[in-house]
C-alpha positions as CSV (number, residue, x, y, z in Angstrom):
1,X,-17.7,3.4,0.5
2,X,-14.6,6.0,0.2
3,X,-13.8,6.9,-3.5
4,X,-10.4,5.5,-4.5
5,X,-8.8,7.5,-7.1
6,X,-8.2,6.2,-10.6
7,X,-3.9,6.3,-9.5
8,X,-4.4,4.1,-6.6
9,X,-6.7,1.9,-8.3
10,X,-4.3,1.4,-11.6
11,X,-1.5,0.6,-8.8
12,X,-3.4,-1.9,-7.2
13,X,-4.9,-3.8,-10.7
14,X,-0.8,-3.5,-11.9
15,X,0.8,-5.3,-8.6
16,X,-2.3,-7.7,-7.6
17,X,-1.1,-10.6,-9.8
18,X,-2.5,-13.3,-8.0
19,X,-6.3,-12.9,-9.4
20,X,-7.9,-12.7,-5.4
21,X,-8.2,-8.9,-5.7
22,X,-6.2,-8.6,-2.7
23,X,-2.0,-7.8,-2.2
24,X,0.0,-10.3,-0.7
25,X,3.1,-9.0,1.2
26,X,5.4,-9.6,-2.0
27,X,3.0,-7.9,-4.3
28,X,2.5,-4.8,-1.7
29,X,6.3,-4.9,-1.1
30,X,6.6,-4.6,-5.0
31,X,4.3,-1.6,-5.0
32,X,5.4,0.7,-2.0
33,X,8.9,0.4,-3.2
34,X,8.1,2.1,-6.3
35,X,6.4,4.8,-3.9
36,X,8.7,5.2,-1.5
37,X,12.2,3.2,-2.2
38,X,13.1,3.9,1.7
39,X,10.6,1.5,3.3
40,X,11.9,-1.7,4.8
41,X,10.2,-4.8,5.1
42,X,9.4,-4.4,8.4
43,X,7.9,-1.1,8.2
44,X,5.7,-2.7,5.6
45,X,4.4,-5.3,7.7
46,X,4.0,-3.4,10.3
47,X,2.1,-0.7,8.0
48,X,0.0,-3.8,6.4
49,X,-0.6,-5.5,10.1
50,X,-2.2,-2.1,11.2
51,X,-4.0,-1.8,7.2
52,X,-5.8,-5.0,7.2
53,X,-8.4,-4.5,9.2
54,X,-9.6,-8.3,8.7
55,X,-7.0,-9.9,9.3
56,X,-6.4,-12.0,6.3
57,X,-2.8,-10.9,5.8
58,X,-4.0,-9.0,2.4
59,X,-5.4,-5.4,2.0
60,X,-8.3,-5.1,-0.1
61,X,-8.7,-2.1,-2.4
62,X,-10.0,-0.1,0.1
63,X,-7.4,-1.3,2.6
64,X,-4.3,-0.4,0.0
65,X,-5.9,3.0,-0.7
66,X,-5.2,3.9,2.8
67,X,-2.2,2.3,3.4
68,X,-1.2,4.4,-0.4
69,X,-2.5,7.8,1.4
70,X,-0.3,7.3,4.4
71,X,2.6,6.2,2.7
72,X,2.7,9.0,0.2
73,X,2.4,11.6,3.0
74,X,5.3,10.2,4.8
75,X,7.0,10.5,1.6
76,X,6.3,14.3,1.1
77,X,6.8,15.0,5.0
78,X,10.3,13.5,4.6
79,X,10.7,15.5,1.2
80,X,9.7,18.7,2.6
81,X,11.9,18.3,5.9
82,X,15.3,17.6,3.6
């Protein structure tokens, strides 16, 4: 099991307000906003269609944290290019 850091996990126990332990497109929305205010809906569903690797349409802790990683190096790519 990958090691999902105390940031990523806060994030995730914050914006999961449903009580399944899993992010719903609204709650994810609410979340990578705050990371990166640039991302359309879209982008997010097509970044949580490739993320939930079951299928439920809801990343998991582990699903998120990756989803979290990628997201955050986009940001700091985009950062470092302006």
């Amino acid at each position: 099991m990958s090691n999902i850091s105390p940031e990523v996990q806060a994030l995730f126990d914050k914006h999961e307000l449903s009580g399944d332990r899993q992010l719903d497109f609204d709650e994810l929305y609410n979340l990578i906003t705050k990371v990166d205010s640039t991302i359309t809906e879209d982008t997010l569903q097509d970044l949580m269609d490739s993320f939930d690797t079951n299928y439920n349409d809801k990343l998991s802790l582990s699903e998120f944290s990756h989803l979290h990683e990628m997201v955050v190096e986009r940001k700091k790519e985009r950062e470092a290019k302006a």
